[in-house]
Structure formats: structure tokens, C-alpha cells
DSSP file (Angstrom, degrees, kcal/mol; ACC not computed):
  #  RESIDUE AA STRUCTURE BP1 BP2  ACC     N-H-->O    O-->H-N    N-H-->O    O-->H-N    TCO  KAPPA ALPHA  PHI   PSI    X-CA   Y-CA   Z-CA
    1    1 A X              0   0    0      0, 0.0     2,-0.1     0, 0.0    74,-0.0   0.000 360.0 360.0 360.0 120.6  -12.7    3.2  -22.1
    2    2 A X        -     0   0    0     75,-0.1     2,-0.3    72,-0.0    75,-0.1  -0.513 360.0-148.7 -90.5 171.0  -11.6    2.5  -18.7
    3    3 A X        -     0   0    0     -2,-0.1    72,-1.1    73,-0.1     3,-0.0  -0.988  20.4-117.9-148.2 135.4  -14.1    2.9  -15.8
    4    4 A X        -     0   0    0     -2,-0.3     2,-1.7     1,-0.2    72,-0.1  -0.193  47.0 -82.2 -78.1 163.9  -12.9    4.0  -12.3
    5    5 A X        -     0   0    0     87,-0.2    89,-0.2    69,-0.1    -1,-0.2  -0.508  49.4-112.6 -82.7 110.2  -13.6    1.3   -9.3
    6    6 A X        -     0   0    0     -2,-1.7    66,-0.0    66,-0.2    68,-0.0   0.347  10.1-128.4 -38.1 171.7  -16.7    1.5   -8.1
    7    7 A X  S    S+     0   0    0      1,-0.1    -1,-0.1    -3,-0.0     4,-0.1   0.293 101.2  77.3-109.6   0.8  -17.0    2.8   -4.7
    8    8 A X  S    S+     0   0    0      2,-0.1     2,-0.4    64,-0.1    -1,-0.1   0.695  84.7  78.1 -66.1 -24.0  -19.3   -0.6   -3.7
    9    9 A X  S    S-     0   0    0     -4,-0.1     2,-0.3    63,-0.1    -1,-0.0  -0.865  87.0-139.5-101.1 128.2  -16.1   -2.4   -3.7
   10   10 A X    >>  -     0   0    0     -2,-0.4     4,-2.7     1,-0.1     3,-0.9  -0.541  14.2-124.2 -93.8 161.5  -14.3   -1.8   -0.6
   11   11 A X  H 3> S+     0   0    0      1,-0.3     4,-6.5    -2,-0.3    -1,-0.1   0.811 108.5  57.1 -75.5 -29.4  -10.4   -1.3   -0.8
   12   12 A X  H 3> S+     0   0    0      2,-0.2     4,-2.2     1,-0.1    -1,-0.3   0.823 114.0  42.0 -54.2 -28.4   -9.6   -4.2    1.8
   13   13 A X  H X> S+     0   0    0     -3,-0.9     4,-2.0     2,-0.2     3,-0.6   0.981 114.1  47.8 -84.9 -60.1  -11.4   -6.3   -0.4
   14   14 A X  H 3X S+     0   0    0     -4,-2.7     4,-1.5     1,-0.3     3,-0.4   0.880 109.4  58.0 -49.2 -41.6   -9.9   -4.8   -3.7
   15   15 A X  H 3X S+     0   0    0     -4,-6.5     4,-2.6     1,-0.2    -1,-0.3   0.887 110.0  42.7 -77.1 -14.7   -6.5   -5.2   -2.1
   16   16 A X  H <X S+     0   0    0     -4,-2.2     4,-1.6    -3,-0.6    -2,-0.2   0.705 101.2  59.3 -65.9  -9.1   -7.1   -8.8   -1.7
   17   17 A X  H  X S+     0   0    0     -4,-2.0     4,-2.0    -3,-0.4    -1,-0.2   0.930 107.8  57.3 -80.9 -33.5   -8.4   -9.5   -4.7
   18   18 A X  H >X S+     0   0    0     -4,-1.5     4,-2.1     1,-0.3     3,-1.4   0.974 104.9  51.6   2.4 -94.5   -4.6   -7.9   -5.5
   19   19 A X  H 3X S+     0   0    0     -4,-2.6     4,-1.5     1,-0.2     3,-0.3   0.785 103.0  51.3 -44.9 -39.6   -3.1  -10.4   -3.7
   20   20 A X  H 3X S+     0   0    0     -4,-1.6     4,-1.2     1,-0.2    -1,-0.2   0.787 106.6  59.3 -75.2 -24.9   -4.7  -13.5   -5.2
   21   21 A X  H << S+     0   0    0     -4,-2.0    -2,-0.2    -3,-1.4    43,-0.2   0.737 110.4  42.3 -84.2 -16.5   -3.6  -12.1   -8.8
   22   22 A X  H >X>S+     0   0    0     -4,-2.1     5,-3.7    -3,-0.3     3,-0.9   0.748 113.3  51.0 -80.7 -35.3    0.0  -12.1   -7.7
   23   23 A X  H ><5S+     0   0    0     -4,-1.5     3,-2.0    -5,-0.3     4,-0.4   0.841 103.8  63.4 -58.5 -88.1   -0.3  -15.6   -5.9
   24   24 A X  T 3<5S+     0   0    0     -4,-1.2    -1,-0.3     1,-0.3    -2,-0.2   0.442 111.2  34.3 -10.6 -37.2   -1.8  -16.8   -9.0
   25   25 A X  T <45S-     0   0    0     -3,-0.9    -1,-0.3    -4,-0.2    -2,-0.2   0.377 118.5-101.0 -96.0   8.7    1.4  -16.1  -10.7
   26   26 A X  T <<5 -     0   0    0     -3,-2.0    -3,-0.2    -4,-0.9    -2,-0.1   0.584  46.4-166.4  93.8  20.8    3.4  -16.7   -8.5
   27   27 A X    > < -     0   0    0     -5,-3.7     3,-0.5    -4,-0.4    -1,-0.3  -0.152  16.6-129.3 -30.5 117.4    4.4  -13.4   -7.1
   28   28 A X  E 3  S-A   50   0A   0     22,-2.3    22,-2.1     1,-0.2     3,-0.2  -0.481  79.0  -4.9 -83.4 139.1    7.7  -13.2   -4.8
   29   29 A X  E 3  S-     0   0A   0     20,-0.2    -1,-0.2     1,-0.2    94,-0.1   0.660  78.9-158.3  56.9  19.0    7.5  -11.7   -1.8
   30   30 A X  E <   -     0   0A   0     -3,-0.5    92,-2.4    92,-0.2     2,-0.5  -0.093   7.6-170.3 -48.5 112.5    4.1  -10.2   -1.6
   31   31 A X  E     -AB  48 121A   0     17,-1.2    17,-3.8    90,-0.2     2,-0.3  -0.927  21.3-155.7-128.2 141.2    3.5   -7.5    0.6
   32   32 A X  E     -AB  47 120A   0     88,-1.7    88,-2.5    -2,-0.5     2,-0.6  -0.803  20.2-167.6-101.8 136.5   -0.1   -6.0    1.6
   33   33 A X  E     -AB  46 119A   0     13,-1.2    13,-4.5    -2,-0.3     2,-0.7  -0.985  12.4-153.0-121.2 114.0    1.2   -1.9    2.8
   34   34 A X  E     +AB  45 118A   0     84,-3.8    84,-1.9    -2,-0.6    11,-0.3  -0.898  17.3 178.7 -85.8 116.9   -2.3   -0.2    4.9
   35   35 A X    >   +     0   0    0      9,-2.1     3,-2.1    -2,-0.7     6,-0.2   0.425  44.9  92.1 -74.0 -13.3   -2.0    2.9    4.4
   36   36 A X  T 3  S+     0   0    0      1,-0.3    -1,-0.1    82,-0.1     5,-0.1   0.776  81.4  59.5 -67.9 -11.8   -5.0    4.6    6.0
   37   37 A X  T 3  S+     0   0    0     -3,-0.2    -1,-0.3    79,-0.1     2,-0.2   0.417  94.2  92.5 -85.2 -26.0   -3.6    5.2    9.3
   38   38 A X  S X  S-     0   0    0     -3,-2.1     3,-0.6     1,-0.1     2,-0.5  -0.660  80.6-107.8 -96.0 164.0   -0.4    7.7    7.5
   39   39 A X  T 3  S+     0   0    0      1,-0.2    -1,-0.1    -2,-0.2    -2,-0.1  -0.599  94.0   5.2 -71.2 106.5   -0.7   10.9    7.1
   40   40 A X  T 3  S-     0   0    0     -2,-0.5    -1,-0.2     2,-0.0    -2,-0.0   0.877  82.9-177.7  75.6  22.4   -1.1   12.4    3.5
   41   41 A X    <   -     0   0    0     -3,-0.6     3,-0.1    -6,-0.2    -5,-0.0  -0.047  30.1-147.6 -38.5 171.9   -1.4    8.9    2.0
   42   42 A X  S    S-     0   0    0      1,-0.4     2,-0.3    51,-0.1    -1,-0.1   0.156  79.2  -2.4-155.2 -19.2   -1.8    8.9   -1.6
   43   43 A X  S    S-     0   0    0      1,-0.2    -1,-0.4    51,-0.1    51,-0.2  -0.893  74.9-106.9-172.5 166.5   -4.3    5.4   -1.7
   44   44 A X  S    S+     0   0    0     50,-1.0    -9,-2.1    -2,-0.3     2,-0.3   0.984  96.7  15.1 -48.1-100.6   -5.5    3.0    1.1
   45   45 A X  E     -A   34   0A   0     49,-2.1     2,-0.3   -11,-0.3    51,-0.3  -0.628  64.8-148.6-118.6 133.5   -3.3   -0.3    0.6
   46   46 A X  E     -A   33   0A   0    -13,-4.5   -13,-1.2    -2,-0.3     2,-0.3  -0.781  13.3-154.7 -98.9 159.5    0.0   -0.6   -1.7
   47   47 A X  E     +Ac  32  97A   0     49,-0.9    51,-2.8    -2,-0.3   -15,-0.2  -0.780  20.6 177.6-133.3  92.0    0.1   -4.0   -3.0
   48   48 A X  E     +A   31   0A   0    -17,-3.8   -17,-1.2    -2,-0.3     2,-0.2  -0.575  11.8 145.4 -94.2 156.7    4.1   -5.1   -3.8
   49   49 A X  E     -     0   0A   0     49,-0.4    51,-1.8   -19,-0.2     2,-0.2  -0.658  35.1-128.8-174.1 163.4    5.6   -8.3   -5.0
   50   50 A X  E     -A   28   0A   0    -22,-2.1   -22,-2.3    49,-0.2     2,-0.3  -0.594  11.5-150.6-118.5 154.1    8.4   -9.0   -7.2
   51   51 A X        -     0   0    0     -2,-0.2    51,-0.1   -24,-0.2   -24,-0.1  -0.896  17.3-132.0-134.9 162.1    8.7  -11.3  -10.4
   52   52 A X  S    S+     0   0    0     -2,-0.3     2,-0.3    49,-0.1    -1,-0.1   0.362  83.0   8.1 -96.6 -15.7   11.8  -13.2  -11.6
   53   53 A X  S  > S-     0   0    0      1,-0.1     4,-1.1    32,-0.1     5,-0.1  -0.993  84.7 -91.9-166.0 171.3   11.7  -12.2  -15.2
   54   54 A X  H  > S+     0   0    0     -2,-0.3     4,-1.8     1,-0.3     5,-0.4   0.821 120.2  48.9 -67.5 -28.0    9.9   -9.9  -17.7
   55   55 A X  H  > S+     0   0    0      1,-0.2     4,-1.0     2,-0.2    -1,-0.3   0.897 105.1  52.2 -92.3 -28.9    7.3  -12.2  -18.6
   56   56 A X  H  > S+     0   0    0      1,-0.2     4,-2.2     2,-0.2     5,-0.2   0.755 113.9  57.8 -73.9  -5.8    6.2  -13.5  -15.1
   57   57 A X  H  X S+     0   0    0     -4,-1.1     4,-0.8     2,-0.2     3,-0.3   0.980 107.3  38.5 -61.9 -58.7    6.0   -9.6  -14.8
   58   58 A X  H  X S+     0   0    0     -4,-1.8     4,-3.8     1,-0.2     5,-0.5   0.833 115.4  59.0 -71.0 -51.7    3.8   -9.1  -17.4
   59   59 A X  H  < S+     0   0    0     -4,-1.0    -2,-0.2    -5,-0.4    -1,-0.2   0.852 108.0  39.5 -11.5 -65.8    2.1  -12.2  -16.2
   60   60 A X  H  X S+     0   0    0     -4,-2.2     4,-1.0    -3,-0.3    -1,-0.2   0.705 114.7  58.4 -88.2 -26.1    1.1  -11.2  -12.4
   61   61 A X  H  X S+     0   0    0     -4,-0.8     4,-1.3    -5,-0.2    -1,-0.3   0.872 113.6  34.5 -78.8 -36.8    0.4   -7.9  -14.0
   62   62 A X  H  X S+     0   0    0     -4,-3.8     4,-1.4     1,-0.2    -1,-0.2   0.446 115.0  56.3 -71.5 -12.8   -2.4   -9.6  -16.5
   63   63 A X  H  > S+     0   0    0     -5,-0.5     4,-1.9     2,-0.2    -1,-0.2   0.714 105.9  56.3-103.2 -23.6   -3.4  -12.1  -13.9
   64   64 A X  H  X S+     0   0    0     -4,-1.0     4,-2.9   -43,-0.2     5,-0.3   0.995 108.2  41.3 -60.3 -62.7   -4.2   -9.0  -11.7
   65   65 A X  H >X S+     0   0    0     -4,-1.3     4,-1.9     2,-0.2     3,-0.9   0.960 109.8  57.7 -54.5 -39.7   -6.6   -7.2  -14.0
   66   66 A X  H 3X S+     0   0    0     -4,-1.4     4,-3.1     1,-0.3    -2,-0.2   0.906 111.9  50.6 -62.2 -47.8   -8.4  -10.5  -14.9
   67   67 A X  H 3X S+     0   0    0     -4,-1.9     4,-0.5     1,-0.2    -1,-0.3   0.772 111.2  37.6  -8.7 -70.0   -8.9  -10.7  -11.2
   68   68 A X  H XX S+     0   0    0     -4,-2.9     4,-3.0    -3,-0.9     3,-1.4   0.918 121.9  54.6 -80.6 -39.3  -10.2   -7.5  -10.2
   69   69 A X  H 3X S+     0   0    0     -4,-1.9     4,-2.9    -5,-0.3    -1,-0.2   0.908 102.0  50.9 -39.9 -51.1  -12.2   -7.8  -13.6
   70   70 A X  H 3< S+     0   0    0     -4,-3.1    -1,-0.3    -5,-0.2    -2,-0.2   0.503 114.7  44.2 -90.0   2.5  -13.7  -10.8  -13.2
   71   71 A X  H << S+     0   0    0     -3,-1.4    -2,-0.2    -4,-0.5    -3,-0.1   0.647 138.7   0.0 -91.1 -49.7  -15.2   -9.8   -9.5
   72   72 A X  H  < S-     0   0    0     -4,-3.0   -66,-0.2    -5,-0.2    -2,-0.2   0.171  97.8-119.2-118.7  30.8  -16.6   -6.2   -9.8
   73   73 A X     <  +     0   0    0     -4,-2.9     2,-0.3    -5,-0.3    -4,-0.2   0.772  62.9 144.8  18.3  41.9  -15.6   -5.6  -13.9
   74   74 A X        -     0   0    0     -6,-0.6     2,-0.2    -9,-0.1    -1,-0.2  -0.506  40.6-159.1 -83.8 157.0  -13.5   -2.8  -13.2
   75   75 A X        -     0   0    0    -72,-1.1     2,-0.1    -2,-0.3   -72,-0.0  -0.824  46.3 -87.2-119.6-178.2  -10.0   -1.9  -15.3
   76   76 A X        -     0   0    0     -2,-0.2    16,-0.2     1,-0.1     3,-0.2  -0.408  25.7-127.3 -91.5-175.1   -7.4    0.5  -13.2
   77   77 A X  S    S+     0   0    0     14,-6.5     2,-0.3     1,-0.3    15,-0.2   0.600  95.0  22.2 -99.4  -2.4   -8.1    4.1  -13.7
   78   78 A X  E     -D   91   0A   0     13,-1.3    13,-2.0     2,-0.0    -1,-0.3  -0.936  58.9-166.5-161.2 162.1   -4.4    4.0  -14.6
   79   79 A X  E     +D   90   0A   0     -2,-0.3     2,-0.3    11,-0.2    11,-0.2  -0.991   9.7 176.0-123.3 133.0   -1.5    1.9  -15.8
   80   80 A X  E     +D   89   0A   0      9,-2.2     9,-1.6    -2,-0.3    -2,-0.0  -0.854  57.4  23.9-143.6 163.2    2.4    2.6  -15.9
   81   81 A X     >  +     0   0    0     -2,-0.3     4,-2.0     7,-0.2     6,-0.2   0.503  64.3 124.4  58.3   3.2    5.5    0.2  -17.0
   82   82 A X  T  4 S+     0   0    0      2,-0.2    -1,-0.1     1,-0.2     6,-0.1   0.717  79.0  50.6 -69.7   0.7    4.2   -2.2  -19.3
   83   83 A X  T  4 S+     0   0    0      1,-0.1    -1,-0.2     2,-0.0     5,-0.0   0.955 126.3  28.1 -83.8 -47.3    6.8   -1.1  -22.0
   84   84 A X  T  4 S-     0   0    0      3,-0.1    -2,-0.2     1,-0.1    -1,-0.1   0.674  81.8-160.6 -69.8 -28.0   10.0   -1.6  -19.1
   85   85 A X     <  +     0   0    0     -4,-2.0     3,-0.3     2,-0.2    -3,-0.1   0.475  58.9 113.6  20.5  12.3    8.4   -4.1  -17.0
   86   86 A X  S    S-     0   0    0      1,-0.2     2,-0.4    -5,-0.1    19,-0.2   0.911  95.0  -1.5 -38.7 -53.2   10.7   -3.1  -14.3
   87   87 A X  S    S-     0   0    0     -6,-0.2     2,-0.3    17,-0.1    13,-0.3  -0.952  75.9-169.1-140.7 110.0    8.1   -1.8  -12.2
   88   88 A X  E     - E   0  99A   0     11,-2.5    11,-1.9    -2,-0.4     2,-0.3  -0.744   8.5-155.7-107.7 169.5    4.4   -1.9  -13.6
   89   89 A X  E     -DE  80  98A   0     -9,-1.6    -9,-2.2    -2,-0.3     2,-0.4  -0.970  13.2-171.1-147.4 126.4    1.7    0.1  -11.7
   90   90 A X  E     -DE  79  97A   0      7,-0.8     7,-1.5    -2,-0.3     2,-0.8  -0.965  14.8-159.1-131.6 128.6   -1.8   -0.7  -11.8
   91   91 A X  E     +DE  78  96A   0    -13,-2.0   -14,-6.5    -2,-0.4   -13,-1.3  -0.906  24.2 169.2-112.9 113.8   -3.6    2.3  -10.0
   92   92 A X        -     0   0    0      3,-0.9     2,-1.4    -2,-0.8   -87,-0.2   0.078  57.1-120.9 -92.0  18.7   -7.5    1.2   -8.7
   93   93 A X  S    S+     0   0    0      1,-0.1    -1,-0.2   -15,-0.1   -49,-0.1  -0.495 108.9  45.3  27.1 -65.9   -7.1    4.9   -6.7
   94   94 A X  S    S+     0   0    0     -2,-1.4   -49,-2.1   -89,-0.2   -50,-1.0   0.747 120.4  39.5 -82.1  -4.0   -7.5    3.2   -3.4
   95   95 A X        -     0   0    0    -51,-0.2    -3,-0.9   -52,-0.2     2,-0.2  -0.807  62.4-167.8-128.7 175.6   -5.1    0.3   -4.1
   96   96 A X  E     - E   0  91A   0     -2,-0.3   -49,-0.9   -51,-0.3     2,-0.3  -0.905   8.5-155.2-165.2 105.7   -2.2    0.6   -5.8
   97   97 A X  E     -cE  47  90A   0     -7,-1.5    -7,-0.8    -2,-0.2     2,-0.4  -0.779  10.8-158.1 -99.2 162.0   -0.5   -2.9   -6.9
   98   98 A X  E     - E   0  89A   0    -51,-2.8   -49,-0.4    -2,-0.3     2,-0.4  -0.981   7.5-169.9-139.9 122.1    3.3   -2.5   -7.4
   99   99 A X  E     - E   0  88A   0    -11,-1.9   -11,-2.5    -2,-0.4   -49,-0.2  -0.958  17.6-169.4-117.3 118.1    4.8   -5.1   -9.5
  100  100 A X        -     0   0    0    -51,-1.8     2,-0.3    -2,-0.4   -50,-0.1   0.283  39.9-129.5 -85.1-150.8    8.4   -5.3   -9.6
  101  101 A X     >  -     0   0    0    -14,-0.1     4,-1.0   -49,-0.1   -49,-0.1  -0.614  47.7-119.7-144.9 155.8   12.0   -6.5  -11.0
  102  102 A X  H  > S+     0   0    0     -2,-0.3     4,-1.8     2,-0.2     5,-0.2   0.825 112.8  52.4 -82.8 -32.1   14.0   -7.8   -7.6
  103  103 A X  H  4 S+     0   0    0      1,-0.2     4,-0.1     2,-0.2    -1,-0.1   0.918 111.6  39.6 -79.5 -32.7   16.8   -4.8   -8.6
  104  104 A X  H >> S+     0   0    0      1,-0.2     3,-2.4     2,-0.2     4,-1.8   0.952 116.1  59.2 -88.4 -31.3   14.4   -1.8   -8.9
  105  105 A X  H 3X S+     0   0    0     -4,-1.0     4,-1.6     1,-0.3     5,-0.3   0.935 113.5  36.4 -59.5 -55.2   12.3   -3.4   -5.6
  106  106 A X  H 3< S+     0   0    0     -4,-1.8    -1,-0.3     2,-0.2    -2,-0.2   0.405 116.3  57.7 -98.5   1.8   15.1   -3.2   -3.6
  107  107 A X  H <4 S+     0   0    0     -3,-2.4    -2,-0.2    -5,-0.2    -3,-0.2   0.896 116.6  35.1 -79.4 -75.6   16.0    0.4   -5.7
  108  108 A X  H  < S-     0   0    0     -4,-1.8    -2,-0.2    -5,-0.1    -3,-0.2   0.783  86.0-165.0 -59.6 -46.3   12.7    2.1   -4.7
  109  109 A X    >X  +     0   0    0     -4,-1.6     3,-3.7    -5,-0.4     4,-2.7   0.905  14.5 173.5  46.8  48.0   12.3    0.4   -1.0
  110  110 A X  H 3>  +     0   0    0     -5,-0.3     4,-2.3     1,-0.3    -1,-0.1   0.823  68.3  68.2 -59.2 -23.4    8.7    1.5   -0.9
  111  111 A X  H 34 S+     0   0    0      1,-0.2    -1,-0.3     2,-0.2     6,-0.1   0.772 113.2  29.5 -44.1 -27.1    8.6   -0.7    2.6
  112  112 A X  H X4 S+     0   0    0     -3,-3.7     3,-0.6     1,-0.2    -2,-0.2   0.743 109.8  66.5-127.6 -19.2   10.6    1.7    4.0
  113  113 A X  H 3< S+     0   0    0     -4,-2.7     2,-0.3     1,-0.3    -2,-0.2   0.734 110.3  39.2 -58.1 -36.6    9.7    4.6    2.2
  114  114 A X  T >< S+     0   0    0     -4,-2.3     3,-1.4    -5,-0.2    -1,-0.3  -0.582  74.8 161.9-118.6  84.2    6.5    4.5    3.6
  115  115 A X  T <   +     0   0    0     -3,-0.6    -1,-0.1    -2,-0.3    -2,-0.1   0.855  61.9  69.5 -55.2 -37.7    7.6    3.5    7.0
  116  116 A X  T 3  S+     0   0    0     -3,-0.1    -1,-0.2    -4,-0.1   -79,-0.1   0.692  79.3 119.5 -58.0 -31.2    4.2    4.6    9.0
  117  117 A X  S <  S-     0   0    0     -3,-1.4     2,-0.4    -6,-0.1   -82,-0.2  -0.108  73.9-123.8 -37.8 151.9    2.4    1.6    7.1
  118  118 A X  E     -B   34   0A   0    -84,-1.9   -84,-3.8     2,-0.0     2,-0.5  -0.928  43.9-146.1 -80.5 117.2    0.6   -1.4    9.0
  119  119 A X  E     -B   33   0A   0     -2,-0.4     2,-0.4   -86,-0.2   -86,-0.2  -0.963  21.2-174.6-110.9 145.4    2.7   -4.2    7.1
  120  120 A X  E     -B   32   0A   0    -88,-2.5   -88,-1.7    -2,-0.5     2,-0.7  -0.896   7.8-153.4-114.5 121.1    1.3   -7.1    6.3
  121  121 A X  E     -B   31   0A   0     -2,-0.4   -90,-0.2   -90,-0.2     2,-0.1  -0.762  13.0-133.9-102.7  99.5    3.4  -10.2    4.6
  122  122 A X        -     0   0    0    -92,-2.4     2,-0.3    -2,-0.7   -92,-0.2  -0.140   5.5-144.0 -95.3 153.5    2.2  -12.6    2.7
  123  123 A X        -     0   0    0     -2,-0.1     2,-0.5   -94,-0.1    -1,-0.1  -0.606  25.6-138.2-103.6 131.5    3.2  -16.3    3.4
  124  124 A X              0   0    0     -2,-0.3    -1,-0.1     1,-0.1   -96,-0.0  -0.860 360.0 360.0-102.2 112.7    3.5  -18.1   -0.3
  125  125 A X              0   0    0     -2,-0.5    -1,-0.1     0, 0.0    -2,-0.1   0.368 360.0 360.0 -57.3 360.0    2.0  -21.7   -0.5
């Protein structure tokens, strides 16, 4: 039974905790997209980054839940792509992580797609 994310966790927070589950695996390219500022947003923060092969995919996507899990024991209120691993989608409702393939990231261009964002880029240790 999944359980939506509490509303005690605020969505800046949720989207870093995001961010650390893609460093952790070594996510490419990480980018944090605030949304609250467009018009007729769909979530708060996008969370992208790209993986090098189907298993770091699955990877960043597993190191993500344990994450979010293992601060506030939430799951996402939805999940999409784990069969393709092209694009997986982990939906918190106010975050949104976006895990990619480098060909469908650069297919989709959600950077640019939601152009109105504050982006934020994150610098890989």
C-alpha cells in the first residue's frame, strides 16, 4: 500500500533528499527545475538526471526511494518506466524525480519544455 508524502515534509526538502539519491548513484547531469513560480505547474520541483545504462537506471531510481524512505517513510504516490528504464518517474506530487536514458533526455528536453523554471544545476563531486 503506498502512502502519499506527508505534507510535514516540505517539497524543497523532498527535492533534495531527490538529489542526494541520484548523487548516490552517480546520476549525470542532475538538474533541480522550481517550478512554483510557472503558471499551471503540475508539481513544485522536477528533479532530472541521466544514467549511462539500464541498471545504473534502475539503480538511482532504487537509491531514490530508499532515500526519501529512510527520512520521512514515504513511497511515491506513483511510479512509471521501471519495465523500459528509458525514463522512470517517481511522482512524490510536489516533486517529481525524472530519471533518464541520455537519448530520451535529450528526446523529451524537459529543461526547455518548461522554460519558465528557476534552474538549478548540480555540480557532481
Amino acid at each position: 500500500m503506498n502512502q502519499q508524502v506527508s505534507k510535514d515534509v516540505s517539497s524543497e526538502i523532498l527535492s533534495e533528499w531527490v538529489v542526494d539519491g541520484m548523487l548516490d548513484k552517480k546520476g549525470i547531469d542532475v538538474v533541480v527545475m522550481d517550478l512554483r513560480d510557472v503558471k499551471h505547474a503540475i508539481a513544485d520541483y522536477f528533479v532530472i538526471c541521466s544514467g549511462n545504462s539500464d541498471t545504473q537506471i534502475d539503480a538511482i531510481s532504487d537509491s531514490i526511494e530508499e532515500q526519501i524512505h529512510k527520512q520521512s517513510k514515504q513511497n511515491p504516490w506513483k511510479r512509471e518506466g521501471q519495465q523500459n528504464k528509458e525514463w522512470i518517474l517517481l511522482d512524490y506530487v510536489d516533486v517529481v524525480a525524472h530519471i533518464f536514458n541520455k537519448e530520451k533526455r535529450r528526446f523529451y528536453g524537459l529543461e526547455e519544455l518548461w522554460g519558465d523554471a528557476k534552474i538549478t544545476r548540480i555540480e557532481e563531486n
